[in-house]
N, C-alpha and C positions, 0 to 999 in steps of 0.2 A: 526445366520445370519453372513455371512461373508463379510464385506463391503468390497469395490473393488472386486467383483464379475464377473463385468462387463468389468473389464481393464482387459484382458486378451493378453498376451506379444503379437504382433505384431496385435491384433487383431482390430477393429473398433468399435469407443466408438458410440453408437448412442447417440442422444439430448434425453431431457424428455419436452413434450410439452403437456399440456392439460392432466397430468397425466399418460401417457403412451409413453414407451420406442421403440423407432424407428428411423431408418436407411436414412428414404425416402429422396428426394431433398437435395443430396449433388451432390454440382457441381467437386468434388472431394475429396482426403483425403492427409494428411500429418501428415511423421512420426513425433513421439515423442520420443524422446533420452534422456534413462539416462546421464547428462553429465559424468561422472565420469567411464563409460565403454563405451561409443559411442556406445549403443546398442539399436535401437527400442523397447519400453515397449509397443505401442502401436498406431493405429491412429487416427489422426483428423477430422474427417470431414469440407471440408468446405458449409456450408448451405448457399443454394441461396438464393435472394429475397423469394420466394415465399413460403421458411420457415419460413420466417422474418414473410410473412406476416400471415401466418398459424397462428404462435405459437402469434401474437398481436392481432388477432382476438379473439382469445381465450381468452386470457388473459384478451383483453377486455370485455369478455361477462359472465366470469367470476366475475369481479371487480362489477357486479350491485349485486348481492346476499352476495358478501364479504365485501363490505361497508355498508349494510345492519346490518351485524354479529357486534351482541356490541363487545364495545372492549374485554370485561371480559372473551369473548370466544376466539375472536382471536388470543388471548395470550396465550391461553389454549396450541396450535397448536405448540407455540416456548417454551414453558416448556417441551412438551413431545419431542421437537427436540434440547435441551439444555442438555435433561439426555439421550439422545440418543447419541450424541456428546461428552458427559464426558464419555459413557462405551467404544464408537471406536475411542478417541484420537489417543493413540499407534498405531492402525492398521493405521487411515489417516495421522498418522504423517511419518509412514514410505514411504507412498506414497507420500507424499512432500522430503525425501529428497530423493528418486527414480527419479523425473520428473527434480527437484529442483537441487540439488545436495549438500543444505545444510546440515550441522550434523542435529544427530539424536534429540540434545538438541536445538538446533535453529529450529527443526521442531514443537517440543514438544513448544514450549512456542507462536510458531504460532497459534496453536492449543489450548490453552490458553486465548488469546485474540479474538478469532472465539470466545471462549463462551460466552467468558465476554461479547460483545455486543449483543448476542442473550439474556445474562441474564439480560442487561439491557432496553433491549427494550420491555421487559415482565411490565414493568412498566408504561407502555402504559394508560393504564386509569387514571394514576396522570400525568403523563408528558402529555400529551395530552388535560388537561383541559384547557379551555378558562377563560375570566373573564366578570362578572359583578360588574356594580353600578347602584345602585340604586337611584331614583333620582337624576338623572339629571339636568333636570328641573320638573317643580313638576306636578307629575303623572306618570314621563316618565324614563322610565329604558334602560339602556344601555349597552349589552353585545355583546363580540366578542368571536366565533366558530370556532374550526379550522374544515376542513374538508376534506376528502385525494380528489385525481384529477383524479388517473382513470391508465392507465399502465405508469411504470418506468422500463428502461433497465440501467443495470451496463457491462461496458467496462474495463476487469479486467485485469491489468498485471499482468509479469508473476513471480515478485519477490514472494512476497507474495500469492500463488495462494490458498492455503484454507482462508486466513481470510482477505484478502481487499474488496473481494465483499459481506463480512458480518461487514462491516462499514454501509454500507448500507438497501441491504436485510431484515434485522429484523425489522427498522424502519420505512420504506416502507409497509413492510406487517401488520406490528401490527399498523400503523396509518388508513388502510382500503385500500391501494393501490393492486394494482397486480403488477409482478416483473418479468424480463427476464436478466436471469444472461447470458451473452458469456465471458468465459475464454478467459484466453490466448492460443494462437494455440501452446505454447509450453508448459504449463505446465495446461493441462485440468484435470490432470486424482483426482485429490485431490480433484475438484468440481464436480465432477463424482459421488468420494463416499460419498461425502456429499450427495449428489439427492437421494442417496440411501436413505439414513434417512432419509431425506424428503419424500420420498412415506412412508416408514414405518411409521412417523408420522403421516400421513393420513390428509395432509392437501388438503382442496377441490383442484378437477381437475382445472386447468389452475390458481391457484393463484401464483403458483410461476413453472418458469420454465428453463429450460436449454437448449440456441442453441449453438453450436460450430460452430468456423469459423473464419477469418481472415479481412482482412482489408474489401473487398467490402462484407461480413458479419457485419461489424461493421455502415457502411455508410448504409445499408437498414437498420440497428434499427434504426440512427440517422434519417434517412430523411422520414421512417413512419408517416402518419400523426396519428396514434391509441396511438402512446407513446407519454405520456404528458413532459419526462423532460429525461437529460442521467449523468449518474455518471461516471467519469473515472476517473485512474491513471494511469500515463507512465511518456513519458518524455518531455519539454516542447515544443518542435515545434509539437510534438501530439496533448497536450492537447489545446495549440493555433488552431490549425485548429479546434479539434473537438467543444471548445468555438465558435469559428465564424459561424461553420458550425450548430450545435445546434442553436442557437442563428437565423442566417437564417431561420429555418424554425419554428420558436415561440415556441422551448423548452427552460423549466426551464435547467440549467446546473451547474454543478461544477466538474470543471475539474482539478485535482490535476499534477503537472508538474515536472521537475526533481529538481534538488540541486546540490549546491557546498558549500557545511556546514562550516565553520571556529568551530575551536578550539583555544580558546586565553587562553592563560596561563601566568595568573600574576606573579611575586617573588615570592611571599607568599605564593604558592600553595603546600600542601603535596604532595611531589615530585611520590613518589613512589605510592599514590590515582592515581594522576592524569596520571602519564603513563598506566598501570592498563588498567583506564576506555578509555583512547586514545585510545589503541591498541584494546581492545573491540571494540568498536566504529567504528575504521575505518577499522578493519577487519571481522568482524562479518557479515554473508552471502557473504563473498568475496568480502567484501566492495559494494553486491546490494542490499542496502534499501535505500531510501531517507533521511533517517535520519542518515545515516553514517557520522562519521565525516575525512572530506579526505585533510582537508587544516588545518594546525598548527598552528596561529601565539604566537610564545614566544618572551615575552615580558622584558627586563633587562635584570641583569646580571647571570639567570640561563640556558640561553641560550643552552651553550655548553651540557652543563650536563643534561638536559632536551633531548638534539639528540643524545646522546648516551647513555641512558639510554633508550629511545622508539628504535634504531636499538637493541639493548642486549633483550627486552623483545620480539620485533618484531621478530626478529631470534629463537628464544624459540619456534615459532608457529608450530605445526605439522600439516603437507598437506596432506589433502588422502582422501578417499571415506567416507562419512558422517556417513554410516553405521555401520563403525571400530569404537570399543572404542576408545577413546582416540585422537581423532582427534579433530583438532581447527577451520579447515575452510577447506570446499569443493573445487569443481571446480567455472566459471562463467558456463552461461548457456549454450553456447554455442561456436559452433567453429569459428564462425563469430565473438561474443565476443572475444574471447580469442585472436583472431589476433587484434582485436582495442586497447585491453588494452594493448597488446606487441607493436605496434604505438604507443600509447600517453609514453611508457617508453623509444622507442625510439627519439620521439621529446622531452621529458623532458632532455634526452641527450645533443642531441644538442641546447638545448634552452640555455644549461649552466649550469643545476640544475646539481647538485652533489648527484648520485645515491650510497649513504652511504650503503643502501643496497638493491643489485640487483636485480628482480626475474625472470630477462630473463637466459635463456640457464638453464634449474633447469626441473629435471623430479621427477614424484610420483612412486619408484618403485613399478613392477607392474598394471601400470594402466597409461603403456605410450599411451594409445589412449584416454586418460581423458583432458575432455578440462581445467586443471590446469594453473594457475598464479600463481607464490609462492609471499608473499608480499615483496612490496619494499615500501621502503623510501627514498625519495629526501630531501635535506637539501641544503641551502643558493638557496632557489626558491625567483624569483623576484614577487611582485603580476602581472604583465603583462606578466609573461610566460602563453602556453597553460594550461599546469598542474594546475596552482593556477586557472584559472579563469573557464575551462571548466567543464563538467560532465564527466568522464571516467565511474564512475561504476565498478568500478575493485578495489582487495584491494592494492591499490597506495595511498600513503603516502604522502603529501609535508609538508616541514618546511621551514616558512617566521618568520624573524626578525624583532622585531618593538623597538622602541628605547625608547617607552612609549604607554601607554593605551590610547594618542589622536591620535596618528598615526596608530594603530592598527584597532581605530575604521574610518578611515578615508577608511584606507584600506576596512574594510565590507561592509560601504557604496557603494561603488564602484561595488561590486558584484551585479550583474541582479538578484541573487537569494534570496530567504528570505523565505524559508523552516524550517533551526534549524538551532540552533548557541550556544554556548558552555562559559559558563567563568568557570576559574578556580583560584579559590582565598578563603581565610578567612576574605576578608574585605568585609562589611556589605555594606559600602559606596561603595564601588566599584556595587557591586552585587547590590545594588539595583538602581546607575546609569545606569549602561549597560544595566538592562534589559529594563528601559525605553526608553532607545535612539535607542536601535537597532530595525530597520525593519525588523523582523524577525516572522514570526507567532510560530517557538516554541522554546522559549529559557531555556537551559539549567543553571543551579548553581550548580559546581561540579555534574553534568549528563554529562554523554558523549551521550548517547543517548536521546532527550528530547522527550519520545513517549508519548501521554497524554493518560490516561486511557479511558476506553468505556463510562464514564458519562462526559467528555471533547468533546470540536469538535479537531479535528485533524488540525489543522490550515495552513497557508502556506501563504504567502503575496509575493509583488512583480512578476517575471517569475515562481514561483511555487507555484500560482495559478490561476484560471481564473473561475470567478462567484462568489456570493456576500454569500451562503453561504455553510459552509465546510461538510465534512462528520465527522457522530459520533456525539455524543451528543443531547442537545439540538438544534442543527443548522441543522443536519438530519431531526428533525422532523420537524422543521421549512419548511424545501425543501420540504417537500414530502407531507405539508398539505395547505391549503391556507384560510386566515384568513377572516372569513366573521360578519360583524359587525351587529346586526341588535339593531333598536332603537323603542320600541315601547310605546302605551297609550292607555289604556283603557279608554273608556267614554259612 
């Protein structure tokens, strides 16, 4: 079997709907471009309402025989698409940095965490149990059931395109629901050759399916009345409307929204750890994951030696096509990106931040129609410039000064966002301060990236997030089933 079969270079991905691959009701198509050669691999479909309503109909008529299926079988479905997954890692991981333009080892560990929650949601007939007590009052027994709703649509961006919409996905299906994944219109072709597996798994027609398409594709899943709830991740004035909009018309929702991460660095911190995991951190995908860390604040008197030690390691980084050995960090997505992040380096400019090192005017030889950023870092940023408080997404750097770890934390406060946040220290008192004070859904201790594993919820508080509960873990299954109490007595 050759996965990616079907992405053929310029050619048109069709949806999988009801188990069967097809073209029909696209109200048009758009290209999909390796960023890193500006080259079409492939198109998009955009699907009309009336795929929308196609591929829910199904899904829903599907959902009465598939919640039926004990769990013990269901699961059956995600084991044999979890050892399917581990033999075409490699092959789907090169098509994430194809569409993507991350390296091939950032594609690879995406590809990683895709399994890890399909291996966890195989655990479905224990995580899924409800509970009883027995008397109650006397005779009377009292237990709560969870039990799935009926169809779920995921709205997937395009950082992560093989494994965000299997935050979900697994635990939807292995709790009795049906499921409609829509990629991102720019990086579809990864969940393409995942569909693949999935038919080779042979999981029944219409329990899980795939429409592609763009925004008024995303607003007919939302505003269906056949889908009971919607999962997304993007960026926060997104995932705000699709909260309010969801929400309108009586779905469950959680909608994961952007970040502006702080990294605080104590005195005490092992200098050369914590630069390390910083420049990982904030450069790792080109600085596009939510979880990056793109705001610095150091703290006392290692200041200086802390911003020139992160430019010396920063500089080290090698820019190029993801594909090449040896390479540290890709392009951004696109070429629309790539002029914003070169804006926010030119208003870092004139804001006053101190571009210690630059990555405007800097080419990838070779690969000058590649949409590259090379990394910068800003140093003596105020917290009220654009740089410190906004989202860029790009790998851009700042460093703010604090004069102690109550000013620092005054500063986080201050941020709309509460995604991840970072301490770096060996004091115990510190580290287990900070983590309780800060509003932050995932804080790091010495991590520069604080990702929680597949048996974790993925967390996100404040503007990066909206709905009560998260994806991944127990808090997935929690969304995707709905707790029914019943009390009874024999007489």
């Amino acid at each position: 079997m050759v996965v990616g079969a079907k992405i053929v270079t310029k050619g048109k991905l069709p949806n999988y709907v009801g188990g069967e691959w097809h073209t029909e009701s696209a109200d048009g198509y758009l290209p999909v471009r390796n960023p890193a050669l500006d080259e079409v691999i492939a198109e998009v479909p955009l699907s009309s309402r009336a795929e929308v309503n196609r591929a829910a109909q199904i899904a829903k008529k599907a959902y009465v025989a598939w919640s039926d299926t004990p769990s013990v079988e269901r699961v059956q479905y995600l084991f044999r698409l979890k050892h399917l997954l581990e033999e075409h890692k490699e092959d789907i991981a090169r098509i994430v940095t194809l569409e993507h333009g991350k390296t091939l080892e950032e594609a690879r560990n995406e590809m990683r965490r895709t399994i890890e929650n399909v291996e966890v949601a195989t655990g479905i007939p224990s995580l899924m149990q409800g509970r009883l007590l027995q008397d109650v009052s006397r005779g009377m027994d009292q237990e709560e059931i969870r039990q799935p709703l009926g169809v779920f649509a995921m709205l997937a961006p395009f950082n992560f395109p093989a494994m965000v919409p299997w935050w979900f996905a697994p635990h939807a299906l292995a709790t009795g629901n049906t499921y409609i994944v829509k990629p991102s219109e720019q990086t579809p072709c990864s969940q393409q050759a995942i569909f693949e597996l999935i038919e080779k798994a042979g999981f029944p027609k219409g329990v899980i399916n795939l429409v592609h398409g763009s925004k008024e594709t995303a607003n007919a899943l939302i505003e269906h009345p056949d889908i009971e709830g919607i999962s997304f991740v993007g960026s926060t004035p997104v995932a705000r409307a699709i909260y309010k909009k969801a929400a309108e018309f009586g779905k469950r929702v959680q909608a994961q929204g952007g970040a502006k991460n702080y990294l605080v660095v104590l005195p005490d911190a092992a200098m050369k750890f914590t630069v390390d995991s910083i420049v990982s951190s904030a450069y790792g995908c080109a600085g596009q994951r939510c979880l990056a860390g793109s705001a610095v604040l150091a703290i006392g008197d290692k200041q200086r030696a802390l911003s020139e030690q992160l430019v010396e390691a920063t500089a080290a980084l090698k820019v190029g096509y993801g594909m090449n050995e040896g390479i540290d960090m890709g392009p951004v997505i696109s070429r629309k990106q790539q002029e914003r992040v070169l804006e926010y380096l030119d208003i870092g400019a004139k804001e006053g931040a101190k571009p210690v090192l630059d990555g405007r005017n800097k080419k990838v030889k070779g690969y000058d129609k590649g949409y590259f950023v090379h990394p910068t870092v800003f140093d003596e940023v105020d917290p009220s410039m654009r740089i410190a408080r906004e989202e860029i997404f790009g790998p851009v750097l700042s460093v703010t000064h604090a004069k102690d770890i109550e000013e620092a934390l005054k500063i986080v406060e201050q941020n709309p966002y509460g995604n991840a946040i970072s301490l770096y220290t060996q004091s115990g008192k510190w580290a287990r301060e900070f983590k309780m004070r800060v509003r932050c859904g995932n804080v790091g201790i010495n991590v520069g990236v604080a990702a929680a594993m597949a048996f974790f919820p993925f967390a996100g508080m404040k503007d990066s997030f909206f709905g009560d509960l998260h994806g991944q873990g127990m808090d997935a299954i929690r969304f995707f089933t709905d707790a029914k109490v019943v009390i009874s007595r024999w007489i």
